[in-house]
Backbone as ProteinMPNN parsed JSONL, in Angstrom:
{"seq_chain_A": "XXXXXXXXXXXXXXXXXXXXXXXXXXXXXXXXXXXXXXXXXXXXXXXXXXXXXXXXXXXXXXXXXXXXXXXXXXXXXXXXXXXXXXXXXXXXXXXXXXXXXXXXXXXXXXXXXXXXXXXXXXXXXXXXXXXXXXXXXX", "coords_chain_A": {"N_chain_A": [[82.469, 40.963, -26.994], [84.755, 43.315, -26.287], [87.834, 43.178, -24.32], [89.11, 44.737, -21.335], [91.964, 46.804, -20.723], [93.676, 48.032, -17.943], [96.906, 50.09, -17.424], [99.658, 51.31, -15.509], [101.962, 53.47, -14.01], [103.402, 52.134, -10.746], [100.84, 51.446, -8.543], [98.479, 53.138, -9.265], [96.328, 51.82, -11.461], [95.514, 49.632, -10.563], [94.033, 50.845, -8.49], [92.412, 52.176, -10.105], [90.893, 50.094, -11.072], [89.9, 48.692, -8.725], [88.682, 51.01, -8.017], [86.147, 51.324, -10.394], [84.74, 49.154, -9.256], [82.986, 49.581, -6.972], [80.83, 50.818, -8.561], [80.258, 49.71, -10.752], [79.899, 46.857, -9.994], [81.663, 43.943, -8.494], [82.375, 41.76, -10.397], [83.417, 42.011, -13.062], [83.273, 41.38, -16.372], [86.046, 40.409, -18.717], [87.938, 41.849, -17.782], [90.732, 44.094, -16.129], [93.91, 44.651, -14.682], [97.667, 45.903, -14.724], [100.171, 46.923, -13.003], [103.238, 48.525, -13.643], [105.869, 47.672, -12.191], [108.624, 49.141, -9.867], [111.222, 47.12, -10.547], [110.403, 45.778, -13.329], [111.732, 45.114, -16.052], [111.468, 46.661, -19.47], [111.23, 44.277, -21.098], [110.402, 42.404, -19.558], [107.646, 43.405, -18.802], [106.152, 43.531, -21.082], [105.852, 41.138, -21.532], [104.461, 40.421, -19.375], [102.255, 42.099, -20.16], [101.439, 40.563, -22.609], [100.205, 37.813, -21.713], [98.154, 39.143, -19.628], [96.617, 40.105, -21.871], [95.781, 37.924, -23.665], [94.8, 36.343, -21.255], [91.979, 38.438, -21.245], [91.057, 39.002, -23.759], [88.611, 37.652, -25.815], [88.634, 37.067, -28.322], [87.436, 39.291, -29.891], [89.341, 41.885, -29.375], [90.659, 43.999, -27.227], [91.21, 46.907, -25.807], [93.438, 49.333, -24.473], [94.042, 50.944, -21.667], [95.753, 53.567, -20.598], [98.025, 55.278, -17.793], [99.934, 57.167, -18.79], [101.157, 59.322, -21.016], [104.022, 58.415, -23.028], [105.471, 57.306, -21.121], [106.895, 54.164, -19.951], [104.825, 52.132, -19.394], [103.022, 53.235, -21.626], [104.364, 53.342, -23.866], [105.525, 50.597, -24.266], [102.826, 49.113, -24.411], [101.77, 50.524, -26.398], [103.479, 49.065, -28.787], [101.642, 46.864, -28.969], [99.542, 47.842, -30.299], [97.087, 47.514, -32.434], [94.997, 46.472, -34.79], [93.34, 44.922, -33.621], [93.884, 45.698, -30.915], [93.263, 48.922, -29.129], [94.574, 51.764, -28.188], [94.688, 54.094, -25.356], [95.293, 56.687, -23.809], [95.904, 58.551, -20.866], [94.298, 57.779, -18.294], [91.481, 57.874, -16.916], [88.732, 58.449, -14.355], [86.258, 58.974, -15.228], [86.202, 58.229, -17.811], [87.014, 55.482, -17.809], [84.795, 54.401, -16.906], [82.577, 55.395, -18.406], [83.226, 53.579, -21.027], [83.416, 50.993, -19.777], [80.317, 51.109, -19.171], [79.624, 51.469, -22.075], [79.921, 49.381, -23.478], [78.741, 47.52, -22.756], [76.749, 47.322, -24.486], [77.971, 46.555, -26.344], [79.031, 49.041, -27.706], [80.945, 51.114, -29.239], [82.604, 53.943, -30.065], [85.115, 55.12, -30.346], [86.18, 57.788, -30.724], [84.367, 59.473, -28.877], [84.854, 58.201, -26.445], [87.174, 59.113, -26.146], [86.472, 61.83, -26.479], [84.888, 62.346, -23.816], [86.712, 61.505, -22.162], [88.502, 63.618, -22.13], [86.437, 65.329, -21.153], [86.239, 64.762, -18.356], [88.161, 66.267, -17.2], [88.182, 68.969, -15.271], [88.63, 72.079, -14.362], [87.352, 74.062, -11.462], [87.308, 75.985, -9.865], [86.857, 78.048, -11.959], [85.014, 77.0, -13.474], [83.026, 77.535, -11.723], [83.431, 79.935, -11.391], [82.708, 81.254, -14.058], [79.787, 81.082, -13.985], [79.044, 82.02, -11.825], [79.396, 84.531, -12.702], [77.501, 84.579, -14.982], [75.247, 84.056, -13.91], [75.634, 86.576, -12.636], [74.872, 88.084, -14.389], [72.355, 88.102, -15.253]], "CA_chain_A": [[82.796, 42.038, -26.072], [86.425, 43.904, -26.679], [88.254, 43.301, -22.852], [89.583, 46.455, -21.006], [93.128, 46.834, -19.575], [94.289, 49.452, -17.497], [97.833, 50.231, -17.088], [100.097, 52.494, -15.025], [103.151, 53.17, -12.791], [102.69, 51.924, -9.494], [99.225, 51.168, -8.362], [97.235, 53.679, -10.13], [95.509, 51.325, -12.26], [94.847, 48.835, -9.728], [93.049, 52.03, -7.764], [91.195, 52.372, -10.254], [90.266, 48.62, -10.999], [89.026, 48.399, -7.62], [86.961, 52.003, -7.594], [85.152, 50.877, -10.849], [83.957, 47.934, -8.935], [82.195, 50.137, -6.68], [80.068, 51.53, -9.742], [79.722, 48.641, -11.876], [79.923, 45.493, -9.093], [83.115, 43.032, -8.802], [82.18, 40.321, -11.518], [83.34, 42.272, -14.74], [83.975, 40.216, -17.439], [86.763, 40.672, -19.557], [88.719, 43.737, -17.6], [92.026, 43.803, -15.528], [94.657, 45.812, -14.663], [98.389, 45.607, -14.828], [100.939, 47.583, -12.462], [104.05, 48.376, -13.642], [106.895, 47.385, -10.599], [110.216, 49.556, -10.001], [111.846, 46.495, -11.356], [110.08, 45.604, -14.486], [112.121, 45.552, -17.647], [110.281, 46.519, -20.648], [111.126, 43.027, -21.621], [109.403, 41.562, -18.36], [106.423, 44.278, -18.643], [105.858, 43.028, -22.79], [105.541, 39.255, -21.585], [102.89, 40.107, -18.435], [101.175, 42.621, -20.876], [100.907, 39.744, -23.253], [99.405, 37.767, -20.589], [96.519, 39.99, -19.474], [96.071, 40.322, -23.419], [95.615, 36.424, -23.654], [93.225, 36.246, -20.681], [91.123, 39.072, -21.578], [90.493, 38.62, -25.234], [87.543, 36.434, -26.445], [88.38, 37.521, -30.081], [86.928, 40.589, -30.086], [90.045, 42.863, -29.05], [91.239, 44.861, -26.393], [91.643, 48.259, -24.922], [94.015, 49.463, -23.202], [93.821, 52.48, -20.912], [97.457, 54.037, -20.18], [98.376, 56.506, -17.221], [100.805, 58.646, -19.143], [101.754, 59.285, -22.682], [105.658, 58.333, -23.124], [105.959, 56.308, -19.802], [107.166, 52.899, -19.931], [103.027, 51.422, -19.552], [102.711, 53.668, -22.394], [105.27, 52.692, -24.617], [105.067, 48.997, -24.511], [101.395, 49.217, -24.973], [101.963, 50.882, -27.825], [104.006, 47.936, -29.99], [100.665, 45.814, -29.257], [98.728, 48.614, -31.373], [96.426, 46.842, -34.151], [93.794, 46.168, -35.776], [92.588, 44.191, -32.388], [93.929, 46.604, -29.507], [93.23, 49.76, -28.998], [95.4, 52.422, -26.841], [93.911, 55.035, -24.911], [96.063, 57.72, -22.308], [95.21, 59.393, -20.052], [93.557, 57.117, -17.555], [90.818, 58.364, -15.505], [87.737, 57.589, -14.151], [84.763, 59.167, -16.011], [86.851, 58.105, -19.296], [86.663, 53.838, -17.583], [83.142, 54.117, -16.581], [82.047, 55.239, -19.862], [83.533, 52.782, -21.441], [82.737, 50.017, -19.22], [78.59, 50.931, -19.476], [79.103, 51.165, -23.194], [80.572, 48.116, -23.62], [77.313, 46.381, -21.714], [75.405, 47.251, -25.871], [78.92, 46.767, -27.624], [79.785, 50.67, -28.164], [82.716, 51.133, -29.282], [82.785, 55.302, -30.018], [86.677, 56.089, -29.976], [85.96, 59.5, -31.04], [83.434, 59.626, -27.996], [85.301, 57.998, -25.539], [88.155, 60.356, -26.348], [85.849, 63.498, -25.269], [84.712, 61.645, -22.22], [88.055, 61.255, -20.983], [88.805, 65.408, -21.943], [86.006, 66.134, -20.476], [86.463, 64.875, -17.112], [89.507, 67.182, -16.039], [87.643, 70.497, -15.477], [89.04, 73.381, -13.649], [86.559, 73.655, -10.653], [87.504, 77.524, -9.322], [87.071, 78.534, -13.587], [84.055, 76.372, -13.934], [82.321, 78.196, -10.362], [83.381, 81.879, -11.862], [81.701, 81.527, -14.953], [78.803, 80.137, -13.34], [78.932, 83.254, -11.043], [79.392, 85.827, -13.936], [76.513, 84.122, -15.91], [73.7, 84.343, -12.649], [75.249, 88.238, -12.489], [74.456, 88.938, -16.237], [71.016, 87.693, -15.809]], "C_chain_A": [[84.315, 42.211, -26.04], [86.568, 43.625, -24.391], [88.86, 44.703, -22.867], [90.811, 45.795, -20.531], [93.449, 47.898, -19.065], [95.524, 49.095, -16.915], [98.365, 51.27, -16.39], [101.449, 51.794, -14.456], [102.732, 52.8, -11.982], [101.226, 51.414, -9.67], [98.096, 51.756, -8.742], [96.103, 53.01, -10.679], [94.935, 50.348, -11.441], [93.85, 49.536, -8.658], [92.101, 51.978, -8.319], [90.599, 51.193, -11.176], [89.411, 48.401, -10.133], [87.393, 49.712, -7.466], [86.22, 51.801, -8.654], [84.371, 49.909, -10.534], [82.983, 47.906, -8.73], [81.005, 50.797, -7.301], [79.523, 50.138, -10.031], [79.499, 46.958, -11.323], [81.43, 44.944, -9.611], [83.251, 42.511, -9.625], [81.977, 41.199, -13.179], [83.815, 41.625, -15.151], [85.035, 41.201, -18.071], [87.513, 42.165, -19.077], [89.423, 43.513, -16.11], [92.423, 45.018, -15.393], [96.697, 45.175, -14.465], [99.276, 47.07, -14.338], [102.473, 47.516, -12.637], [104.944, 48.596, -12.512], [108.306, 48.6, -11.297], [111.328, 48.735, -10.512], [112.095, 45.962, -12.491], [111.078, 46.011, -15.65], [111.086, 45.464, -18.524], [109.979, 44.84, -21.061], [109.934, 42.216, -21.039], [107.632, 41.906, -18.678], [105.913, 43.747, -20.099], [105.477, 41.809, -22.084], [104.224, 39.266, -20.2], [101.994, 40.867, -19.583], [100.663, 41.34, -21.884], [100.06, 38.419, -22.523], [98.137, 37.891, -20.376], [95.65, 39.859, -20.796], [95.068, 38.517, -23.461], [94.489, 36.06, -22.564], [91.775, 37.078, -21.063], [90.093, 39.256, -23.074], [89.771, 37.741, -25.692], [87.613, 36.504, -28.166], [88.277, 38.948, -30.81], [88.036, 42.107, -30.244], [90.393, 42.948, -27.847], [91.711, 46.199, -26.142], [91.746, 48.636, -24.344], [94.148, 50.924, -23.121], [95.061, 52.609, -20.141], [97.409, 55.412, -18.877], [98.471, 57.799, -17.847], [101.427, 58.11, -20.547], [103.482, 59.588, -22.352], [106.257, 58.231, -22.0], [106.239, 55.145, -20.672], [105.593, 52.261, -20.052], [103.008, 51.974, -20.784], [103.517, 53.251, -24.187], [105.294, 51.038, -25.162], [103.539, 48.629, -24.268], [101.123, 49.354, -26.252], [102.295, 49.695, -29.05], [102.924, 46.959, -29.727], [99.563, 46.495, -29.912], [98.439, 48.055, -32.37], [95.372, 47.015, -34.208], [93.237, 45.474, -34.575], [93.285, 44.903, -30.98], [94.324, 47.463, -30.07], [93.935, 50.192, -27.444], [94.91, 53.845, -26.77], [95.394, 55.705, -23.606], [95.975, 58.316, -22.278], [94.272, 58.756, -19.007], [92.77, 57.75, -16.713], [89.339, 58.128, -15.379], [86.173, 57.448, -14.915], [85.145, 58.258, -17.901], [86.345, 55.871, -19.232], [85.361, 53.709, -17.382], [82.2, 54.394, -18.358], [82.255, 53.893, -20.27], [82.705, 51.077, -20.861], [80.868, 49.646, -19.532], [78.596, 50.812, -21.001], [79.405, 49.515, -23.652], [79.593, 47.066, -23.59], [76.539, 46.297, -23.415], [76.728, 47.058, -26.923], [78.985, 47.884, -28.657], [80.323, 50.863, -28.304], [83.325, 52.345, -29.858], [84.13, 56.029, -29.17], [86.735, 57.53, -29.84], [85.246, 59.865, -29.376], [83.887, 59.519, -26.869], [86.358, 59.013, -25.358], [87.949, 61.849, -25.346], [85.655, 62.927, -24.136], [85.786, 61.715, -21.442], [88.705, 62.757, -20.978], [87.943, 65.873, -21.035], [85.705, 65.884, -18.788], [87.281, 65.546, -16.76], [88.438, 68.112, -16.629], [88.162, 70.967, -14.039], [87.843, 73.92, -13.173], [86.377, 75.456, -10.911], [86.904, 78.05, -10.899], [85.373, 78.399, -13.815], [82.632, 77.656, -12.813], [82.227, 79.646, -10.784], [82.622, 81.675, -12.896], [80.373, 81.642, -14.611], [78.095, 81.71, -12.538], [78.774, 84.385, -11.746], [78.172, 85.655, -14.957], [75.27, 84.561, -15.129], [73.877, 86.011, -12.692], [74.712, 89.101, -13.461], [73.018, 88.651, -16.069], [69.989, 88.404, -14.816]], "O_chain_A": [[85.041, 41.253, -25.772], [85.725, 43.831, -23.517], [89.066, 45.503, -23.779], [90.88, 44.654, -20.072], [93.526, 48.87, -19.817], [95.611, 48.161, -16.118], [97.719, 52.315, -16.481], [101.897, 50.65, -14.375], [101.504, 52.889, -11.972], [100.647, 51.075, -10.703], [96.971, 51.262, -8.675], [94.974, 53.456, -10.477], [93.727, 50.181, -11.609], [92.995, 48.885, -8.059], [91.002, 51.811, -7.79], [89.782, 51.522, -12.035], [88.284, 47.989, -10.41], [86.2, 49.654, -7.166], [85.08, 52.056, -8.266], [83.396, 49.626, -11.231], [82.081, 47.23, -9.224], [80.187, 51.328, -6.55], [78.505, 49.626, -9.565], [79.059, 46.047, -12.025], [82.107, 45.267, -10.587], [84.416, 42.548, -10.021], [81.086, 41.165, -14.028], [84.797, 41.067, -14.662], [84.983, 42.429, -18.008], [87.627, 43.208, -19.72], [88.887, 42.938, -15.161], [91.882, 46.083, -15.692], [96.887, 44.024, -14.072], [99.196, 48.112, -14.989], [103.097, 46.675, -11.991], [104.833, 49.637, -11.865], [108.745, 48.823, -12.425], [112.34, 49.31, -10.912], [113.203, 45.647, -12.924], [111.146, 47.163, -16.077], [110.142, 44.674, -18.55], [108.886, 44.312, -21.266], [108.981, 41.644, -21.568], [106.699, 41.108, -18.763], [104.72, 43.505, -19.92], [104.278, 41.616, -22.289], [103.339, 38.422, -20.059], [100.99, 40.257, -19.952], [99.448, 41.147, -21.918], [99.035, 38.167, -23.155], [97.207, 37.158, -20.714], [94.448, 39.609, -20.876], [93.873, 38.295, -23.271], [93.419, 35.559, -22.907], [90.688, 36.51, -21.16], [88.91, 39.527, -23.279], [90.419, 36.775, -26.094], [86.804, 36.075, -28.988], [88.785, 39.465, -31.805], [87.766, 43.099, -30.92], [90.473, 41.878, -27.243], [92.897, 46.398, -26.404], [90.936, 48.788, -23.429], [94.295, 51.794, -23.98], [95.363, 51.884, -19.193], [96.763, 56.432, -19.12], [97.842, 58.855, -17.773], [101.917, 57.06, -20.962], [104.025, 60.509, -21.741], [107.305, 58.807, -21.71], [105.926, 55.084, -21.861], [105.356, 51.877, -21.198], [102.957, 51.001, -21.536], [103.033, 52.981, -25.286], [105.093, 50.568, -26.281], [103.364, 47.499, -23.813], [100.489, 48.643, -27.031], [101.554, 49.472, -30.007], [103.188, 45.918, -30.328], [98.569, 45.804, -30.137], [99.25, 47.948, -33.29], [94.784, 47.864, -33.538], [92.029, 45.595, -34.782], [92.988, 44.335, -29.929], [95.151, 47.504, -30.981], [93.976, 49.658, -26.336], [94.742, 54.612, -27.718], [96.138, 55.086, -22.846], [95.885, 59.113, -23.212], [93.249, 59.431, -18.888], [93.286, 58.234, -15.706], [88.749, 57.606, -16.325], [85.371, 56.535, -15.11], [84.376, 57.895, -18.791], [85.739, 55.185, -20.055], [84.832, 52.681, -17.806], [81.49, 53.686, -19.072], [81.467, 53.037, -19.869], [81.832, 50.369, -21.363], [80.304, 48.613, -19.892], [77.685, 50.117, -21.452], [78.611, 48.79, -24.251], [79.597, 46.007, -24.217], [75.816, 45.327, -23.643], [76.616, 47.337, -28.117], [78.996, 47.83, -29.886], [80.953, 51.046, -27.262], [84.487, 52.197, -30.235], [84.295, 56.796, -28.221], [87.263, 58.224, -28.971], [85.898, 60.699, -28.748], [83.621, 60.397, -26.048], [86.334, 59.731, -24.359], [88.486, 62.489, -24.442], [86.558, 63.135, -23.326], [85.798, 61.948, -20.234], [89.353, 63.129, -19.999], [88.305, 66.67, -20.169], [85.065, 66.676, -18.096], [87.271, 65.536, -15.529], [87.951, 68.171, -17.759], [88.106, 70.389, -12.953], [87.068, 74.33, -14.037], [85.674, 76.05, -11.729], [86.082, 78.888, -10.529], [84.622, 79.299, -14.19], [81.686, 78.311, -13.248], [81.264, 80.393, -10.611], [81.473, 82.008, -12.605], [79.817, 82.588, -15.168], [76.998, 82.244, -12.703], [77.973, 85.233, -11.356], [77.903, 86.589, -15.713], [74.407, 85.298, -15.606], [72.909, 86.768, -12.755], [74.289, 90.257, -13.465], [72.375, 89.1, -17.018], [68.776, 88.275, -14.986]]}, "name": "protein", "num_of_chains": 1, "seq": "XXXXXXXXXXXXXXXXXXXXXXXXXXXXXXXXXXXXXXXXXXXXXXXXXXXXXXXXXXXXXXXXXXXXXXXXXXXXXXXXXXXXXXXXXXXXXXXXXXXXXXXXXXXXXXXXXXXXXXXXXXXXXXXXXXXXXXXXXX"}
């Protein structure tokens, strides 16, 4: 089983550490989170990320789930890019829950997870007009 990490500024990722709990129960194996501080040097933030890496890893890997593309989390995530961790950004919740349930049959559909995590942001008001223009055509 590949471990998860989720990263961010601030507490983001620890938000949403805790609201996958609520879904999936407290006792996940192999999945963390790591909050980058207003003080963190990259240097500092490289030696906890390696860390988390080191607890979470049974062999298998790691993937990590980033806030924001070309933040600091994002960046030093990046130079642990291999052949045994994977980097994902764009953090959000339908994108961790996937993941998490596939994980339970060892799924590992980058391509898949990818859309999953596009297709949670939807434009509500957009989504409701069509919706409305579709019932009037019919």
């Amino acid at each position: 089983m590949k471990g998860i990490l989720l990263l961010s500024h601030g507490t983001l990722s620890k938000g949403m550490y805790e609201t996958t709990q609520w879904f999936m129960g407290e006792d996940i194996p192999q999945y963390d989170y790591l909050c980058l501080e207003a003080d963190d040097s990259p240097e500092a933030f490289d030696e906890k990320i390696k860390a988390k890496l080191e607890k979470i890893d049974s062999g298998e890997g790691v993937i990590l789930i980033v806030d924001l593309m070309g933040g600091t989390p994002f960046n030093r995530s990046a130079t642990f890019m291999g052949e045994k961790v994977d980097v994902f950004t764009g953090l959000n919740l339908p994108l961790v829950l996937e993941l998490l349930g596939k994980r339970l049959f060892d799924e590992y559909d980058m391509e898949a997870l990818e859309q999953t995590g596009k297709d949670g942001v939807v434009y509500v008001n957009k989504l409701f007009a069509n919706m409305a223009a579709s019932s009037d055509d019919e």
